[in-house]
C-alpha positions as CSV (number, residue, x, y, z in Angstrom):
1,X,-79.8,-29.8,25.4
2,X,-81.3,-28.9,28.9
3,X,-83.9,-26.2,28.9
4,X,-82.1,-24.3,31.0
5,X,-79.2,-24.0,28.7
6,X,-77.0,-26.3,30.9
7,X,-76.2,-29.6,28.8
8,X,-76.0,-33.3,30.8
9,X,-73.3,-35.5,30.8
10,X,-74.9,-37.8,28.3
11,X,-75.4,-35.2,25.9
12,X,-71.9,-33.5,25.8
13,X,-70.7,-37.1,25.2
14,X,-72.9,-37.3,21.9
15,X,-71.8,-34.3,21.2
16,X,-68.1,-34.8,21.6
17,X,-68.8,-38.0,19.3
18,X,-71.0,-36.2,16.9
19,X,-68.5,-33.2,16.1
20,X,-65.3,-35.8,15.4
21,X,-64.5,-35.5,11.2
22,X,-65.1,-38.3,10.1
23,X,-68.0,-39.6,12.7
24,X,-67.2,-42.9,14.0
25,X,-70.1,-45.1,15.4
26,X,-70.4,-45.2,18.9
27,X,-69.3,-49.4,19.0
28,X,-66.5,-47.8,16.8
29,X,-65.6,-45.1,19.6
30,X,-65.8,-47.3,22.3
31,X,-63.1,-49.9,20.8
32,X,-60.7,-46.9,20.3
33,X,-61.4,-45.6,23.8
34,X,-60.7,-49.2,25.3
35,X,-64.7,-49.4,27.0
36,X,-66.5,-52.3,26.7
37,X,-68.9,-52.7,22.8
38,X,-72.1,-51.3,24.5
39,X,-70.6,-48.9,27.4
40,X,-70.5,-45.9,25.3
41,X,-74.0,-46.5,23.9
42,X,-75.0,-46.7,27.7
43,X,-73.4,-43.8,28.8
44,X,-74.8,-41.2,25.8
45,X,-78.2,-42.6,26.9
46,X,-77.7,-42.0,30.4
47,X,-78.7,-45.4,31.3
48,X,-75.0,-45.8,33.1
49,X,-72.6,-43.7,34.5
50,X,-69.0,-44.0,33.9
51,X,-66.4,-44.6,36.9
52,X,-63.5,-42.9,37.1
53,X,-61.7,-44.9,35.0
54,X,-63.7,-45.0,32.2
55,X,-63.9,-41.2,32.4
56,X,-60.4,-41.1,32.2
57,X,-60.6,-43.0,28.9
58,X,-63.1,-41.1,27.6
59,X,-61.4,-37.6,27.8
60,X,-58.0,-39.3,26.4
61,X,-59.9,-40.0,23.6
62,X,-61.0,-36.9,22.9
63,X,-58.2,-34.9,24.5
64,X,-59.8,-32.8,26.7
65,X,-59.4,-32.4,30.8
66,X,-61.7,-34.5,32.9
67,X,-63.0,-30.6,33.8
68,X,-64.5,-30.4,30.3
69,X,-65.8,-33.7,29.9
70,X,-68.1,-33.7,33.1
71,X,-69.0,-30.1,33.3
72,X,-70.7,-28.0,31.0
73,X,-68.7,-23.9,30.8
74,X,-71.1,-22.8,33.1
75,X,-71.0,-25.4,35.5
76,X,-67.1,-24.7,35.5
77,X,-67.2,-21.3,36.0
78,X,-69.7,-21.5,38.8
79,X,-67.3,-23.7,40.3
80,X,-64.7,-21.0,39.9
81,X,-66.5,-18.8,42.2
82,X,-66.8,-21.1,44.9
């Protein structure tokens, strides 16, 4: 994680990953999601960005709102206050 508490895209998708019972690889995860075999392996690395579209995949997946996915709690309540 970020020094400064705040986690990065990359590693809330690890973590997201990581925390699923039983843990699936990520060529495993990226099959079920529908992404390309190396896409999600890019993505936890931060050597690619998803689009849109992938990020949709990605949080039906894991059934969470495209909110959670791509910002970290703080980073959505900051944007709260806006």
């Amino acid at each position: 994680m970020g020094g400064d508490g705040v986690s990065t895209f990359p590693e809330r998708l690890q973590r997201l990953r990581e925390s699923q019972r039983p843990v699936v690889s990520r060529y495993v995860a990226s099959e079920l999601m529908g992404l390309s075999r190396d896409a999600l392996r890019r993505y936890e690395r931060g050597t690619r960005e998803p689009g849109l579209s992938e990020l949709k995949l990605i949080a039906n997946y894991y059934n969470i709102s495209l909110d959670k996915l791509c910002w970290d709690e703080g980073e959505q309540d900051s944007k709260k206050n806006i």
